[in-house]
MIDOTOR-349992 format. One record per residue (C-alpha): residue number from 1; x, y, z. Coordinates in nm, 4 decimals, always signed. Layout:
BEGIN
<NUM; <X; Y; Z>>
...
END
This chain:
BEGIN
<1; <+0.0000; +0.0000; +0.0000>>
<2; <+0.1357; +0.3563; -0.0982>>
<3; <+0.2139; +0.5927; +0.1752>>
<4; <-0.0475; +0.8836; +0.1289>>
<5; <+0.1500; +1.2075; +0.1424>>
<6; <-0.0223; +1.4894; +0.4147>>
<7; <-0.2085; +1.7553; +0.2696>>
<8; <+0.0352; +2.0149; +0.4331>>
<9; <+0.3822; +1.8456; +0.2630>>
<10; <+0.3119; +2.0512; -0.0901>>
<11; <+0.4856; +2.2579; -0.3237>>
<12; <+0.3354; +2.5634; -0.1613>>
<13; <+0.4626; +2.4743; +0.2464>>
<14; <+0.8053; +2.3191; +0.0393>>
<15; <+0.8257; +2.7238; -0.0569>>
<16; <+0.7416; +2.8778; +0.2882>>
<17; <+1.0166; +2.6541; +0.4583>>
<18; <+1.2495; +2.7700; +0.2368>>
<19; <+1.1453; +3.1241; +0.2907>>
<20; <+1.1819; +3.1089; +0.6314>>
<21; <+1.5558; +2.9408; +0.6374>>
<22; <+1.6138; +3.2185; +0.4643>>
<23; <+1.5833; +3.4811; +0.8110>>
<24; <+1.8884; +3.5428; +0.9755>>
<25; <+1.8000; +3.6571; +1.3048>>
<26; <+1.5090; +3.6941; +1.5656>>
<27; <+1.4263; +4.0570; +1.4421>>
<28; <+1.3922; +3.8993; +1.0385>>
<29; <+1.2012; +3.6226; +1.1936>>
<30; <+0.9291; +3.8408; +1.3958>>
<31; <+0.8914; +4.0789; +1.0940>>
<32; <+0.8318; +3.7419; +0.8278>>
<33; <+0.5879; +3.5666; +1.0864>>
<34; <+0.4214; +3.8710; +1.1931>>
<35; <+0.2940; +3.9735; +0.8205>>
<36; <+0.2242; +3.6053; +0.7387>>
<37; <+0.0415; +3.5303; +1.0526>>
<38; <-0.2253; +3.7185; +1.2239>>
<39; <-0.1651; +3.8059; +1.5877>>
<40; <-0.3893; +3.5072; +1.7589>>
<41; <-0.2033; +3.2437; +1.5131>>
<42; <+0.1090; +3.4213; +1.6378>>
<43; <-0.0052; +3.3962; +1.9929>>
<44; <-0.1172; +3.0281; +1.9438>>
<45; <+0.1814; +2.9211; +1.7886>>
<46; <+0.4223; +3.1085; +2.0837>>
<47; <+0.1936; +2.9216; +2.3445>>
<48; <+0.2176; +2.5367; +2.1964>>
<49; <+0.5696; +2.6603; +2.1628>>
<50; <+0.6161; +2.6864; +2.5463>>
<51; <+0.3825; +2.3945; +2.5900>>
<52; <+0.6710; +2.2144; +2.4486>>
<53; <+0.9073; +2.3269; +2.6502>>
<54; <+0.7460; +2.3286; +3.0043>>
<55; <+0.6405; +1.9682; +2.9347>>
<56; <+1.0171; +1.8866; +2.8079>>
<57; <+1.1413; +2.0653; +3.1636>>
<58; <+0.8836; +1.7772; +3.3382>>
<59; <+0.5977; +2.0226; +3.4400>>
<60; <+0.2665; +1.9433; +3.5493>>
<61; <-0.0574; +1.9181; +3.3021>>
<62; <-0.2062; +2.1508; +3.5708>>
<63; <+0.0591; +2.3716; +3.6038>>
<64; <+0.1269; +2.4044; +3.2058>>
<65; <-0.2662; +2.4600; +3.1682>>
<66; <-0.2765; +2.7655; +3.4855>>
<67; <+0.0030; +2.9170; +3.2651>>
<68; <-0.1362; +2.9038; +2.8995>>
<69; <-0.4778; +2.8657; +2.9833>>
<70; <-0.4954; +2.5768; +2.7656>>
<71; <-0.6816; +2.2592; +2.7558>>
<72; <-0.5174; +1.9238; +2.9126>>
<73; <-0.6827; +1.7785; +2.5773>>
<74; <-0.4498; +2.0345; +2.3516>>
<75; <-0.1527; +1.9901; +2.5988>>
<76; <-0.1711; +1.6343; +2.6038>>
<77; <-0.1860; +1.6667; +2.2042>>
<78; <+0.1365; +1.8640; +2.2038>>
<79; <+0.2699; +1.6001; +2.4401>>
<80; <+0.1870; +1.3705; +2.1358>>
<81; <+0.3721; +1.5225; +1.8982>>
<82; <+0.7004; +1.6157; +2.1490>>
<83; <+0.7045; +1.2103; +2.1853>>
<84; <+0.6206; +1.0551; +1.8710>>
<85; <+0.5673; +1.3464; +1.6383>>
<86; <+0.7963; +1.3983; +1.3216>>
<87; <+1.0750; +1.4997; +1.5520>>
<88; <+1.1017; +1.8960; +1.5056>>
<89; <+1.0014; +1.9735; +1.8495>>
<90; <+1.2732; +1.7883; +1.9680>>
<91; <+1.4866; +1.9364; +1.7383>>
<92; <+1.4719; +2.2482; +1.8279>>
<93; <+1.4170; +2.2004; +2.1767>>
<94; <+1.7464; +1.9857; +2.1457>>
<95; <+1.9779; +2.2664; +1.9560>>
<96; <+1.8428; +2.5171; +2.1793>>
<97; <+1.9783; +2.3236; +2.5160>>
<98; <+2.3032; +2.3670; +2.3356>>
<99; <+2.3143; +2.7580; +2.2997>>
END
């Protein structure tokens, strides 16, 4: 049986990830994502963002969930993908325990 490639893996996201290796620093990176992403996507994305990480450091469902004022059911979905996602939040949390 043929693997079915994901909707998102296209031409057009192939485009955007090149786009975006293309930033050199945080102030490149906050004026790219800020025009291509309105401000509760950018909020949403900088929250699962330290989802990841508090649940990497070990903390508490409860704890994360007081902080973000997320869901346990979207926390424990970012859980999901930090453990057997396609490995980018490991990644990065990985290469940014080394700076």
């Amino acid at each position: 049986m043929k693997n079915k490639q994901e909707k998102w893996n296209n031409a057009d996201a192939e485009e955007l990830f090149r786009a975006i290796l293309k930033l050199k620093n945080t102030d490149e990176a906050k004026k790219f994502f800020r025009d291509l992403l309105t401000e509760p996507e950018m909020l949403d994305f900088a929250e699962r963002w330290k989802v990841a990480r508090l649940l990497d450091r070990g903390v508490p469902y409860t704890e994360i969930s007081r902080q973000v004022w997320m869901s346990s059911k979207t926390i424990a979905r970012i859980q999901r993908w930090l453990k057997r996602g396609k490995g980018g939040y490991r990644l990065v949390l990985d290469r940014t325990k080394q700076t």
